[in-house]
N, C-alpha and C positions, 0 to 999 in steps of 0.2 A: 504494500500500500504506500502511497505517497504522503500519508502525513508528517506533517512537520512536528519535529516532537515537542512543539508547545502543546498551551491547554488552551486554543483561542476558542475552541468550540464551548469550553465551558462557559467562558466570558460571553459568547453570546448568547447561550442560554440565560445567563442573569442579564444581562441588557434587555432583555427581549419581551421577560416571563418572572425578572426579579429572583431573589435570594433563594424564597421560599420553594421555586420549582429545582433547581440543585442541590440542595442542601436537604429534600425530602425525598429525590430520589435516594441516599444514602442512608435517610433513618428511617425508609419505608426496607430498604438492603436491610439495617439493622435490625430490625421489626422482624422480617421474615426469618433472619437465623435463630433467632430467641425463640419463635416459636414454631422452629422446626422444619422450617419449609425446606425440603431438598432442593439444591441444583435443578437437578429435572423440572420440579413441579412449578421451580421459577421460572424456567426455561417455556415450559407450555410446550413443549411440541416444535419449537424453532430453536433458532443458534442463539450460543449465551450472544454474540454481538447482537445480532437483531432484537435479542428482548432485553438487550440495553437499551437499544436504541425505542423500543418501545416502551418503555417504565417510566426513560428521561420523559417521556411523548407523553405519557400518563401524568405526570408532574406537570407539566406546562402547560397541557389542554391542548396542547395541539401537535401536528403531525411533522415530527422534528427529522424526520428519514432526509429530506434535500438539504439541509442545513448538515448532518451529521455527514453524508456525501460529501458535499463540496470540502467538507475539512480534511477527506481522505478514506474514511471508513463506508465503504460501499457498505449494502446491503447482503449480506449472504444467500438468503431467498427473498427477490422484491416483492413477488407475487405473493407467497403468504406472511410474510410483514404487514403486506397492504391489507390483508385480508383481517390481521389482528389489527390491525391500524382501524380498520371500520369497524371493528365489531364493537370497540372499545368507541366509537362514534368520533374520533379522529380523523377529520379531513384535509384537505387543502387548507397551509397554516399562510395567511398574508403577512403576516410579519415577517416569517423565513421567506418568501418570493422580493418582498420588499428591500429585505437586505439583501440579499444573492444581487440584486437590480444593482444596489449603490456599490458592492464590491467589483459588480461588471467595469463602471466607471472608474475604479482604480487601477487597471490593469495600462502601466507602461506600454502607450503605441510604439515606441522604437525607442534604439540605443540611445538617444539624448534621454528622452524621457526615465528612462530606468535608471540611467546613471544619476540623474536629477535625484530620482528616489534613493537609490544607494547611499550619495553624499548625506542626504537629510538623514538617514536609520545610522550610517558609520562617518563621521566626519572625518575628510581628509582621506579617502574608500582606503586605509591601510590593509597593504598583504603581508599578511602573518601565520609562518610556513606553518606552522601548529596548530590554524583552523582547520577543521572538519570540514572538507567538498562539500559535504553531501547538505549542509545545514547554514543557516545564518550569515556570517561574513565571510565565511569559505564559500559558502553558495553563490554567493552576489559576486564575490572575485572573476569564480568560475566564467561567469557569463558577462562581465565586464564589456569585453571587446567582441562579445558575439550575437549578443541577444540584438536583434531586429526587428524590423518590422512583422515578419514572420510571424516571429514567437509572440508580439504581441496578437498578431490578428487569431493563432492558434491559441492564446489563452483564454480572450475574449468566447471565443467558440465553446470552451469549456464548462463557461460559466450557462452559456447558451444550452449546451446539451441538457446539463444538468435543471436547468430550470424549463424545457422543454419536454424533461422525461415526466415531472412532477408532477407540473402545472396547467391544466387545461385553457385558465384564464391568465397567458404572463401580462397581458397587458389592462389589468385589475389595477384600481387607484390606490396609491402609498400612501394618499390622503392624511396628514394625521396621522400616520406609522411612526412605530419608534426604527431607527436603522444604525444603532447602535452607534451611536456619535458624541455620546455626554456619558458620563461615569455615574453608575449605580450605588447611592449608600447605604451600606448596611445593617437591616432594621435591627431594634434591641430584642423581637420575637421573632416567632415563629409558630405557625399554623400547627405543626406536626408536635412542638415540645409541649409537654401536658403542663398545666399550672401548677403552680408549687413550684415547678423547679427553676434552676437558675438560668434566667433569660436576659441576662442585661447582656453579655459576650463582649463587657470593655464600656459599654454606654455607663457612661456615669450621671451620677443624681436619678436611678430608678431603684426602684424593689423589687428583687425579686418574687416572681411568683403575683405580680399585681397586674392589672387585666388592660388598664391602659397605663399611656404616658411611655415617650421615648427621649432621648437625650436628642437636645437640638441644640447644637453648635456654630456658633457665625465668629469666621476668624478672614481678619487679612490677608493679603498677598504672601505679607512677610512671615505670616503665620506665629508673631509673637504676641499681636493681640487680641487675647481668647475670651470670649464670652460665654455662660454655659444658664442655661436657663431648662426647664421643666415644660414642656408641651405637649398636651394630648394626641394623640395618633399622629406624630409629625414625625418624621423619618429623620437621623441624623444623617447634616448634612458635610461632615469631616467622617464620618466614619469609614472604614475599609473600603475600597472601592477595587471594581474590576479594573486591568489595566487600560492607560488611555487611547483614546482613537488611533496616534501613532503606534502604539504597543501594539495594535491586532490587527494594525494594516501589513506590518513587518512580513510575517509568514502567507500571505495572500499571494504574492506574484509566486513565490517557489511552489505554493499548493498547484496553483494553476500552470505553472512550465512544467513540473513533474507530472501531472497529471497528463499533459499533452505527449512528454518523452515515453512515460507508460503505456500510453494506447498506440505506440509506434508513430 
């Protein structure tokens, strides 16, 4: 498979769908071994990848398969993926069409343009014999003086495939979509942890085990002048955040050239 060994897909599962769709597919993970669930019966009848990719899909409410594609993890059986994908009433997700759309747009038409991108992720594009080809700024090296017009109009196609194989409607309004452009913070709960237990994860000025109120933070540029006050159901806005738009644009051009070198 061609994925890049970040976690960009995770990050846009929380841009997309929020904390609570990632962080529950692992305590609904945790749930099941507690009480016994085997392998198998987690599995249902398909591949442990595909009923990952179908649990994450259960977490977010919607059908996360072209999104988890594009990041490199094909589907084992699309056909009955698809097939648990609807029984569980999981369709065409616009949010994942929506983004797949905006990452189509970031795909380097030719060697200026890529080196453009390069300078911006590695300043000064330093070679350094001890990166890894296959990944990050060994990657970008690699293709330096070769990547063209080519490999842009071949990446571009890939994003095309993939959002051709999904999507009956690609050209559905983004209207009001989120496409994962601003950084997600994260909340003092959580849907899946039961009350009583400890739910602040670092939010300070809350209580444990209390049904509302989250920590809201409003701090400066220079981030030395912090304010912390007590607000009901108001998300903190300094807390933890997915990495930023540049962090998850990075592995994007490599998914998609690798993608294009794999299919010959």
């Amino acid at each position: 498979r061609y994925q890049h060994r970040g976690y960009a897909k995770y990050a846009d599962i929380v841009r997309l769908f929020g904390w609570g769709a990632w962080t529950g597919y692992y305590s609904q993970r945790n749930k099941d071994h507690n009480n016994g669930v085997t392998e198998d019966k987690w599995r249902d009848g398909i591949h442990g990848v595909d009923a990952r990719t179908l649990q994450f899909s259960v977490q977010a409410g919607c059908n996360l398969t072209p999104l988890i594609h594009f990041w490199g993890i094909k589907p084992v059986n699309a056909m009955t993926l698809a097939a648990k994908m609807k029984a569980k009433g999981l369709g065409e997700c616009l949010p994942v069409l929506c983004l797949l759309k905006r990452y189509r747009t970031l795909v380097p038409a030719d060697n200026p343009a890529f080196n453009t991108f390069f300078e911006k992720i590695h300043t000064g594009r330093p070679i350094v014999a001890s990166d890894d080809t296959r990944y990050g700024r060994g990657w970008y090296n690699v293709w330096r003086d070769t990547y063209g017009a080519a490999e842009g109009t071949a990446g571009v196609a890939q994003v095309d495939s993939v959002i051709k194989t999904y999507f009956t409607n690609k050209d559905a309004s983004c209207a009001g979509q989120i496409t994962a452009t601003s950084d997600v913070a994260r909340p003092c709960k959580y849907s899946w942890l039961t009350e009583g237990s400890p739910t602040t994860f670092g939010c300070k000025g809350t209580t444990p085990g209390t049904t509302n109120g989250t920590n809201t933070t409003t701090t400066t540029s220079t981030t030395t002048n912090t304010t912390t006050t007590n607000t009901p159901t108001v998300p903190s806005t300094t807390a933890p955040t997915v990495p930023t738009t540049t962090a998850l644009i990075v592995p994007v051009v490599g998914v998609l050239l690798h993608s294009m070198i794999d299919a010959g």
